[in-house]
VOGU-3710 file (C-alpha; in Angstrom, 3 decimals, decimal comma):
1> xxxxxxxxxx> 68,445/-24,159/-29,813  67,668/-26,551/-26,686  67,530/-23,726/-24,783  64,829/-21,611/-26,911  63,098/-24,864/-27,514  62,804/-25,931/-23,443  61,247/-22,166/-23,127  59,096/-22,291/-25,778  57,569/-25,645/-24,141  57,609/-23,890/-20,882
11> xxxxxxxxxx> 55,438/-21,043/-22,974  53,080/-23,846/-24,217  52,470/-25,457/-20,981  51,599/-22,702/-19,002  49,061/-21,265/-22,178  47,575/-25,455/-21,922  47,283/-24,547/-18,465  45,217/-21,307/-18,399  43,484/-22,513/-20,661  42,157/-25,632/-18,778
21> xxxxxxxxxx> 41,812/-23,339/-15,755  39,363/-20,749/-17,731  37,644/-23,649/-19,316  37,310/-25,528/-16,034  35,883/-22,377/-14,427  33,253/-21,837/-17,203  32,425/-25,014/-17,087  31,512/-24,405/-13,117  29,658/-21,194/-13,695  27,395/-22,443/-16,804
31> xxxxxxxxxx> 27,086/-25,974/-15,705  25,074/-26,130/-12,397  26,551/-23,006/-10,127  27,696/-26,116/-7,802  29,432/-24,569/-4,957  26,924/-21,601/-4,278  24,232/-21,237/-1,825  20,632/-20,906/-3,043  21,704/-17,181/-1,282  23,963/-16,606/-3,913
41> xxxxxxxxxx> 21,628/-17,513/-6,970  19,920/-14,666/-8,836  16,302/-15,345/-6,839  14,664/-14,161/-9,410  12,064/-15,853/-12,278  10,304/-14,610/-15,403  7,039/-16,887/-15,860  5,304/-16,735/-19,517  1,543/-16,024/-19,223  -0,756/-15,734/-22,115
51> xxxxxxxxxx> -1,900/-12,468/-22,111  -2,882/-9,088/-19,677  -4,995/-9,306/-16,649  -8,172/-8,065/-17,118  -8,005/-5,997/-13,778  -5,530/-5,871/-11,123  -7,978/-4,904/-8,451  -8,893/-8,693/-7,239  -12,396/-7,491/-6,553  -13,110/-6,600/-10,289
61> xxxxxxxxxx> -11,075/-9,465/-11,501  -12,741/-12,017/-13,513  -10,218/-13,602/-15,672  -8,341/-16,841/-14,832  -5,216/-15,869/-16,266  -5,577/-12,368/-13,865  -5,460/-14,885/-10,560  -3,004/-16,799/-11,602  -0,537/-13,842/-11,376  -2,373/-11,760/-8,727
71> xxxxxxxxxx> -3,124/-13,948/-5,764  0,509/-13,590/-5,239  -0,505/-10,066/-3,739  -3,798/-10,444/-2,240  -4,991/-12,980/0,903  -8,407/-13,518/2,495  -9,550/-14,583/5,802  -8,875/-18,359/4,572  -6,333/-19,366/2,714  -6,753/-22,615/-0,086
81> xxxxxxxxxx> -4,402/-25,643/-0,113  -3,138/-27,717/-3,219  -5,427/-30,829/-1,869  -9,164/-28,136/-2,629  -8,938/-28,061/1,196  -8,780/-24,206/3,254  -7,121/-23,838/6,525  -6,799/-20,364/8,034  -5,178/-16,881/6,163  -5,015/-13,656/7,851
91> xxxxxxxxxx> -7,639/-15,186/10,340  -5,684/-16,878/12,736  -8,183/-18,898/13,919  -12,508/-18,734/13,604  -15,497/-20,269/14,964  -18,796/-21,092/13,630  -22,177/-21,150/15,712  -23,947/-24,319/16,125  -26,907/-23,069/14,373  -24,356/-21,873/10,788
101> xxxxxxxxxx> -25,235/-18,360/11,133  -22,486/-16,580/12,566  -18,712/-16,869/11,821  -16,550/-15,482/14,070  -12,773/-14,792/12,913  -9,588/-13,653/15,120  -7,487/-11,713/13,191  -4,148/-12,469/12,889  -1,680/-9,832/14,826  1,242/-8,774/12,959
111> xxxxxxxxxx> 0,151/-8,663/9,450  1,276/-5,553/7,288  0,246/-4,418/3,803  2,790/-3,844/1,138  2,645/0,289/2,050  3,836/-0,670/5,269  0,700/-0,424/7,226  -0,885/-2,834/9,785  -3,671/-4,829/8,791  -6,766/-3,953/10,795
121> xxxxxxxxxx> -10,126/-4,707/11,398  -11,688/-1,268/9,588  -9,532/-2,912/6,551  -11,474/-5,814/6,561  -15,041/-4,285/7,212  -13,877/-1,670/4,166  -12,811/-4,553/1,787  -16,430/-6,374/2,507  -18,313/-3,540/2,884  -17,305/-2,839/-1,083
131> xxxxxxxxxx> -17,720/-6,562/-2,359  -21,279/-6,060/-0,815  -21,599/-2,658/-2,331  -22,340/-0,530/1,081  -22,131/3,074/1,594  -23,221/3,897/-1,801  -20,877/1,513/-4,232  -21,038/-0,638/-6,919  -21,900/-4,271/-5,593  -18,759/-6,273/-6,804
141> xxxxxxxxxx> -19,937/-10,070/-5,930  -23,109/-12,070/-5,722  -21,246/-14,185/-3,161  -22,530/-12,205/-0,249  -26,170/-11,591/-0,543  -26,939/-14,186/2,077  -24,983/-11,772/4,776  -26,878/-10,258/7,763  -24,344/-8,297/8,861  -20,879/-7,858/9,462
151> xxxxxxxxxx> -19,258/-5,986/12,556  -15,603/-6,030/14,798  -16,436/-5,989/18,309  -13,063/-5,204/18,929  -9,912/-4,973/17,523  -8,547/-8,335/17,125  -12,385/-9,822/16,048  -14,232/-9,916/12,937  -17,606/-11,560/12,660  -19,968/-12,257/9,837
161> xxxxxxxxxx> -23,336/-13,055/10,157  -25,478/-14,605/7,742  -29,503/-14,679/6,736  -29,054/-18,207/6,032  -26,701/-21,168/6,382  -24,259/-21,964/3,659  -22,509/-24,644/3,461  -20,215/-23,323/1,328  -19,294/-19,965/2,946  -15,930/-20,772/3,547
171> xxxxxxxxxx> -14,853/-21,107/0,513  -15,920/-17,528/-0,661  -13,608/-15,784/2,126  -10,231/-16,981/0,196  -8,422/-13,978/-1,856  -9,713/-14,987/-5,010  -13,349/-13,653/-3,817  -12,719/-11,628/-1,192  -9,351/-10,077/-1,183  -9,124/-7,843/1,979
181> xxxxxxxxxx> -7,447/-4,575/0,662  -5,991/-1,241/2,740  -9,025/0,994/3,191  -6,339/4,007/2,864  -5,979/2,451/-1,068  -9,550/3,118/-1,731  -10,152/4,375/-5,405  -6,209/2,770/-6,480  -6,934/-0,831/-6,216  -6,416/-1,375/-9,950
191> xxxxxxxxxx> -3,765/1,282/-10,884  -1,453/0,728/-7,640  -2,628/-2,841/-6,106  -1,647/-3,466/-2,494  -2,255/-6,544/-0,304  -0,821/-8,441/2,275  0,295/-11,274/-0,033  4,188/-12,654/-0,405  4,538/-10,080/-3,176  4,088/-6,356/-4,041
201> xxxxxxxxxx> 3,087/-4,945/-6,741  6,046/-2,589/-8,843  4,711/-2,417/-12,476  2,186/-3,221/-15,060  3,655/-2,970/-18,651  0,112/-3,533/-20,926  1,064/-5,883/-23,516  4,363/-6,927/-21,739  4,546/-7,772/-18,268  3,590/-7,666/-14,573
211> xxxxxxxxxx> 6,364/-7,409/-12,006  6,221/-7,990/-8,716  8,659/-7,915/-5,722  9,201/-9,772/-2,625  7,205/-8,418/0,375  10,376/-7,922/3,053  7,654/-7,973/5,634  5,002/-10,922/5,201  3,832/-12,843/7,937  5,183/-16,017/6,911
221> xxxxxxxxxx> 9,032/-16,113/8,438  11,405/-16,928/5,991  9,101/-16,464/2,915  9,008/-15,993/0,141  12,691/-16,311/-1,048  12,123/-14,996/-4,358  13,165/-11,674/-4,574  11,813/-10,949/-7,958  8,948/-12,316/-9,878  8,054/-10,976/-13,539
231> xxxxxxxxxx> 4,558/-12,414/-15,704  5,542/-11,687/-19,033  2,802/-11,812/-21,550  3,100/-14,492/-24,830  0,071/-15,543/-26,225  1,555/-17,678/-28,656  2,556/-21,426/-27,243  5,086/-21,923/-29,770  7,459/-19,064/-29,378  6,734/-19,400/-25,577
241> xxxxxxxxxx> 8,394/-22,917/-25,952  11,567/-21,084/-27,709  11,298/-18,355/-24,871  12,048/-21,395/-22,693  14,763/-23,092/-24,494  16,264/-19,892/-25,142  16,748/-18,866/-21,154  14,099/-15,891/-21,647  11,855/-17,422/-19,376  11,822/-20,018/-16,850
251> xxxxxxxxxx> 7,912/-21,094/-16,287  5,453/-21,737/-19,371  2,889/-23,876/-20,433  4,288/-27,174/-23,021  2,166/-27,518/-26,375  1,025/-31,316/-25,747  3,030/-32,593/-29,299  5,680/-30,565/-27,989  6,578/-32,178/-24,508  8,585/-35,101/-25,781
261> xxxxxxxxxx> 11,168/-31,709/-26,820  11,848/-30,620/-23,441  11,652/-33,288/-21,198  15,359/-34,345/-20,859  16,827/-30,633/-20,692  14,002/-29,267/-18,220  11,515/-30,408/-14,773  7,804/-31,085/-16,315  4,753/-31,425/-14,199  1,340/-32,075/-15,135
271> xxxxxxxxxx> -1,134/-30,739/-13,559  -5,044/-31,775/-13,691  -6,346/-28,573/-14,641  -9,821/-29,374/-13,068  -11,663/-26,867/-15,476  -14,481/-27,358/-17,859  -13,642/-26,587/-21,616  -17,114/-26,134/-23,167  -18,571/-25,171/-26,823  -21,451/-23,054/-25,438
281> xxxxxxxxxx> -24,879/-21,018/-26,799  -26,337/-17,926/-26,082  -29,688/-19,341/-25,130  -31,369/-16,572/-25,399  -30,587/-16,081/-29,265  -32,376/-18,822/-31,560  -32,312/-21,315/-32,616  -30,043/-21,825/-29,422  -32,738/-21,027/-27,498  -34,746/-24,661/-28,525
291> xxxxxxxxxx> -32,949/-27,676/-26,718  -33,625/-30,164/-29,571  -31,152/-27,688/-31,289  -28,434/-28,121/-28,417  -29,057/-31,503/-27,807  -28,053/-31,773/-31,746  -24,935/-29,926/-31,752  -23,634/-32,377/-28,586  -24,381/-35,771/-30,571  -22,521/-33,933/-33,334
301> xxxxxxxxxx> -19,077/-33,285/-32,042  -16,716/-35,354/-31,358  -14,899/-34,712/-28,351  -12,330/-37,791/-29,136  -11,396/-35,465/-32,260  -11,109/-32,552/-30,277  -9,118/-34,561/-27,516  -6,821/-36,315/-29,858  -6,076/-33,322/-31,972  -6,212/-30,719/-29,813
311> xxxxxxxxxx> -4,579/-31,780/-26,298  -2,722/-34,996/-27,664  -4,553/-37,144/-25,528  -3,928/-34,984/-22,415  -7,465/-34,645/-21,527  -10,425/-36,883/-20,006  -13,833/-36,019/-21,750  -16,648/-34,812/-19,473  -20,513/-34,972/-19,803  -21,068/-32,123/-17,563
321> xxxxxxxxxx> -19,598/-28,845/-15,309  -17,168/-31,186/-12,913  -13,843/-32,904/-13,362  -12,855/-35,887/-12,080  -10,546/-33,763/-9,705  -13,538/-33,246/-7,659  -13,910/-37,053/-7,224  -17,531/-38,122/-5,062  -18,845/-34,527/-6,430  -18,568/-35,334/-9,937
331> xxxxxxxxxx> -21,467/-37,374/-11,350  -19,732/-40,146/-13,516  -21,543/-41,231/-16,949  -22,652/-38,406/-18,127  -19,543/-38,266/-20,263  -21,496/-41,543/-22,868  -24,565/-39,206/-22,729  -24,116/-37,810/-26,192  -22,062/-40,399/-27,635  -21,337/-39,102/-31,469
341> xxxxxxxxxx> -24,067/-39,603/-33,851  -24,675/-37,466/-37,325  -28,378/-39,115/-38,095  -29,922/-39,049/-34,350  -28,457/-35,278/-34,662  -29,639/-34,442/-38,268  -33,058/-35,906/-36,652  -32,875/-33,283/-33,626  -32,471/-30,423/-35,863  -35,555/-31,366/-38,250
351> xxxxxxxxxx> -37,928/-31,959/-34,872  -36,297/-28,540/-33,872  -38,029/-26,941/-37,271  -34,414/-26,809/-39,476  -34,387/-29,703/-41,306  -32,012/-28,120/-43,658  -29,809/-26,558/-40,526  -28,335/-22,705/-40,051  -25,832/-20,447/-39,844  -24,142/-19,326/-36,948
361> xxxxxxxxxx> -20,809/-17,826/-36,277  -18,648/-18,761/-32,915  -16,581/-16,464/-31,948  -12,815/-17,456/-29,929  -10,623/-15,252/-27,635  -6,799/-15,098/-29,775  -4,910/-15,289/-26,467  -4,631/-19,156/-26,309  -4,239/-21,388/-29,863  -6,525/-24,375/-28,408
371> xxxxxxxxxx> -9,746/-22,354/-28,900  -9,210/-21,102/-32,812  -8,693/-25,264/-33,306  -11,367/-26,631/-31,204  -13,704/-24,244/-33,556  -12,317/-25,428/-36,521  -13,203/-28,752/-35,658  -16,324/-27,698/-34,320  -17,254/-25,843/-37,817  -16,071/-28,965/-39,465
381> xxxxxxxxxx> -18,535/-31,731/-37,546  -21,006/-29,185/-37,851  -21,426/-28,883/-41,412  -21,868/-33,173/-41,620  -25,663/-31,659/-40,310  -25,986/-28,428/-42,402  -25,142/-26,280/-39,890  -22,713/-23,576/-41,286  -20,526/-21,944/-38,721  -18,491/-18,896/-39,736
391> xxxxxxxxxx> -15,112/-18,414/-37,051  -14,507/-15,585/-35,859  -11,215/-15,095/-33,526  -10,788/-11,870/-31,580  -8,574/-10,823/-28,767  -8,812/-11,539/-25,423  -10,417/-8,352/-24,333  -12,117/-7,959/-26,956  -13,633/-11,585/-26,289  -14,589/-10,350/-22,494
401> xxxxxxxxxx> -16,323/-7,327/-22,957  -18,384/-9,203/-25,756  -19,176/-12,566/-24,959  -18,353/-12,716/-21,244  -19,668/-9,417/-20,104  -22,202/-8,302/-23,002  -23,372/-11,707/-23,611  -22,843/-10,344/-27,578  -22,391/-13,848/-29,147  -23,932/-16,676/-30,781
411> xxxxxxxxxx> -21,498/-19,881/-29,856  -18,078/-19,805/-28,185  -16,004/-22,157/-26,752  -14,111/-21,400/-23,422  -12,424/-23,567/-20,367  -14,436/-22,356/-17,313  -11,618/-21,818/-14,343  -11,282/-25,410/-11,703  -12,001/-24,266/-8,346  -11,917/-25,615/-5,504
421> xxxxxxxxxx> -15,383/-25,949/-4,019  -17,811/-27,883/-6,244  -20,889/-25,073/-5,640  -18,454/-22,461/-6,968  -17,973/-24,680/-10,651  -21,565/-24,838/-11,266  -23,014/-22,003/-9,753  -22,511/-19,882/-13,050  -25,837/-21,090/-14,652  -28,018/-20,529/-11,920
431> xxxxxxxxxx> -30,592/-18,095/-13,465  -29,775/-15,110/-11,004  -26,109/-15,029/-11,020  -26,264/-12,338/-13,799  -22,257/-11,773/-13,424  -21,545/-15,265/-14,490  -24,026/-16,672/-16,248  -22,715/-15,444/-19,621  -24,887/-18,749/-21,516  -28,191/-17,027/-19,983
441> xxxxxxxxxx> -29,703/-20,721/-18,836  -32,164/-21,229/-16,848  -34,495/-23,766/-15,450  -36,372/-23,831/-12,407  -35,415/-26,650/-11,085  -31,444/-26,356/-11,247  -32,139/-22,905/-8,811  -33,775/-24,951/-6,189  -30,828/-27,501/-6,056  -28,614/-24,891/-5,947
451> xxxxxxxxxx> -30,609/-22,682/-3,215  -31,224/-26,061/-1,411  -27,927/-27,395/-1,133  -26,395/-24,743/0,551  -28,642/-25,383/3,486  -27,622/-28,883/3,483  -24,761/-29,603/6,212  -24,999/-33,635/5,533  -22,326/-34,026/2,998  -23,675/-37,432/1,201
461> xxxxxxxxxx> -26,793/-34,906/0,998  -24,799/-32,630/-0,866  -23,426/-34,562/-3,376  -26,750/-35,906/-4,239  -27,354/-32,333/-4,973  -24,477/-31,740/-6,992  -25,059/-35,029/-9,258  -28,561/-34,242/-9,866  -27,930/-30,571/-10,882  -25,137/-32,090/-13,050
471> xxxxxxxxxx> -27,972/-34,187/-14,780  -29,933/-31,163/-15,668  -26,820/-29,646/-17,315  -26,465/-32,766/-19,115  -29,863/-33,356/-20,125  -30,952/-29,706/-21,272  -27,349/-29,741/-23,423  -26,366/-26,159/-21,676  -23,443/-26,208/-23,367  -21,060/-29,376/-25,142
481> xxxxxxxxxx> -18,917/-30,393/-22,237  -15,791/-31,791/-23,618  -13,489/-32,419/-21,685  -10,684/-31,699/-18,806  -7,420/-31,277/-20,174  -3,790/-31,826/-18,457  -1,579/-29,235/-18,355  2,160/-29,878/-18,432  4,337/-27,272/-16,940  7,694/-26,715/-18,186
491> xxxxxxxxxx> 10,428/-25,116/-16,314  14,516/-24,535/-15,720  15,889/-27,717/-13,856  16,807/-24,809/-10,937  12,735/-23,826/-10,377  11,808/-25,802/-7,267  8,654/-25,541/-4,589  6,652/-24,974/-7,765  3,133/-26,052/-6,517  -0,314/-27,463/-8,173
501> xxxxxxxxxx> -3,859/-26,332/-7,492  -6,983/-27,394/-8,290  -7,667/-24,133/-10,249  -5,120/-21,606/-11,921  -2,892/-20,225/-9,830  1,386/-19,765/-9,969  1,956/-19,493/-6,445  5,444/-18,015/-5,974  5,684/-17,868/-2,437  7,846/-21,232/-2,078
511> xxxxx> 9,381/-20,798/-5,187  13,370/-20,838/-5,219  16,211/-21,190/-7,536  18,499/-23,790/-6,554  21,518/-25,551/-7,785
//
């Protein structure tokens, strides 16, 4: 009996034992991989996006959600920072004359696209020469008009000049307006993307995903260390937040009511989105087309309802096209313009001829929740001054090719994408820009400011400019500027070298997963 009892302890002990041992070691593996290298972590990440690009060829692209995944493939000559400031991209240096005119760019040597050929100066002149529509194509930006000409006097130089100066030139030769693409790609840019960016293009999945791959030959030694990156598409904010908790993805968006839910398992960051979210007209339609009638609409909505309910607080309200992230260019007080009041509205619309109001209908893009509730509480202030407005949500391409592109609308409301050069916000109502200028304003006076600025090198100058063109927005009620809301970023605890910018864009090129 001792005997058979001592072994059946011996038995016990040694089951206690592997026990421990398997729990100890699944303890190590799920806990925090402690003990491995960042080289022997899966360097991989799936990031939740709200919905498709609208084109994968950066030249076409217009969408903000299509640059936050894509300028991981694409560069330009300059290359933006987190701070709104550019330093140099695949120009490795440049020089400008003394009179603004010409730009001259060195190319940077080494540089290879994703099909494994060198970047060249007949690349460049291609990927201009079809932004600026030469040789018989489509003209694909407005951003270039002001060019002279363009040449490479040899093989290593690349230099623009212009009819005019501009004093924000710069700023259009980044990737997000003037990708430089492989001339031998011509006629593919959308189906089979390639750049010289820290990722390649594998697959688009409509509906699904993007993936991309790391590019085993960028320029930038040592980067990026993410070997895989995959946009999958969730336009939903609610099941993107279970995606998250549920290790299906490691990047989203937080509802604001929902970040107090993930802040203790997961990193946040908040990031000032520097974009303008706007309830906007089609000016051209009436009674939109009367600014007593606009003028009305902005004294009756409440932005503090809209802020409050909407974004949780996570928003500052705005009185015009800038965010405070653009600090001296914004033109502060506008905001207490059109501080709410129903009668001084009510009295707007009868001076306007509709003392007992309209209808109208606004229609909302599906692929993000904050737009079907901002109209709701648009529809709902509305109606305290007999205006009826009918709501009608569509999807997001749907939403482009009507409102954006065919300019097919009545009201909408929208965030216009935060960039990083203060021309580039507001240049979309100047009367020409027919690509951008979706609310079809016009007035004389903002064109001038915005011709005249960008002959203006004095920057003080400049952002006299800027305020006073902000005024006119203001003043003729283009559109109801309501605010500039926060986003907070939720991700994994093991997502580092996650970085902010002033406009949308999930730069993976630093990105890493570490213990």
């Amino acid at each position: 009996m001792r005997l058979k009892k001592n072994r059946s302890l011996l038995l016990l002990t040694m089951i206690v034992v592997l026990l421990m041992s398997a729990c100890s070691s699944d303890d190590k593996k799920d806990a925090s991989t402690s003990g491995k290298t960042v080289a022997d972590l899966p360097q991989e990440i799936v990031v939740r996006i709200n919905d498709d690009p609208d084109f994968l060829d950066p030249h076409k692209a217009t969408a903000s959600i299509s640059y936050q995944m894509i300028l991981n493939i694409f560069e330009g000559l300059m290359a933006p920072q987190t701070d709104g400031t550019l330093i140099e991209g695949l120009a490795e240096s440049y020089a400008i004359s003394e009179d603004g005119l010409t730009y001259t760019f060195n190319i940077r040597p080494g540089v290879k696209f994703h099909n494994g050929e060198d970047l060249t100066v007949e690349d460049i002149q291609y990927s201009f020469d079809r932004l600026m529509g030469k040789n018989g194509g489509e003209k694909m930006s407005n951003s270039f008009d002001n060019v002279a000409s363009t040449e490479a006097p040899d093989a290593n130089t690349f230099v623009i000049k212009l009819k005019e100066p501009n004093s924000n030139f710069l700023n259009s030769l980044t990737a997000r307006q003037s990708a430089i693409l492989p001339k031998s790609n011509d006629g593919k840019h959308n189906e089979n993307p390639i750049g010289t960016g820290p990722f390649a293009y594998v697959k688009y999945s409509p509906g699904t995903n993007l993936e991309l791959k790391k590019n085993e030959n960028y320029w930038k030694e040592g980067l990026p260390y993410l070997n895989k990156v995959t946009f999958t598409f969730q336009s939903d904010d609610q099941a993107a937040i279970m995606s998250l908790m549920a290790n299906e993805v490691d990047l989203t968006s937080v509802p604001w009511q929902r970040v107090s839910e993930v802040g203790d398992n997961y990193n946040l960051s908040h990031q000032n989105n520097n974009s303008s979210l706007i309830v906007t007209f089609n000016e051209t339609k009436a009674p939109f087309d009367n600014v007593k009638v606009r003028q009305a609409i902005n004294y009756a909505i409440s932005k503090s309802d809209i802020i409050d309910s909407v974004f949780a607080g996570y928003a500052v309200p705005l009185g015009s096209n800038m965010s405070p992230a653009m600090g001296d260019y914004q033109k502060k007080g506008l905001e207490d313009m059109y501080k709410r009041d129903v009668e001084k509205a009510k009295a707007l619309l009868t001076e306007a001829g509709y003392p007992k109001g309209f209808k109208t209908k606004i229609t909302v893009s599906s692929h993000n929740d904050i737009y079907s509730n901002i109209a709701q509480i648009v529809a709902d202030n509305l109606k305290e001054i007999g205006i009826d407005v009918e709501i009608e949500v569509v999807e997001w391409g749907i939403w482009l090719d009507r409102v954006y592109f065919g300019r097919d609308y009545q009201m909408t409301t929208i965030d216009l994408t935060g960039r990083a050069s203060a021309y580039e916000i507001i240049n979309d109502y100047i009367s020409t820009n027919d690509s951008e200028n979706f609310f079809k304003f016009k007035n004389e006076e903002y064109d001038k400011i915005m011709a005249d600025v960008l002959k203006e090198r004095d920057q003080a100058k400049q952002i006299d400019y800027y305020h006073r063109a902000q005024e006119i927005l203001a003043e003729q009620a283009a559109a109801v500027y309501i605010a500039d809301y926060q986003i907070v970023w939720g991700s994994k605890k093991q997502v580092t070298g996650l970085k902010n910018y002033p406009f949308w864009f999930h730069d993976m090129s630093e990105v890493k997963i570490s213990n």
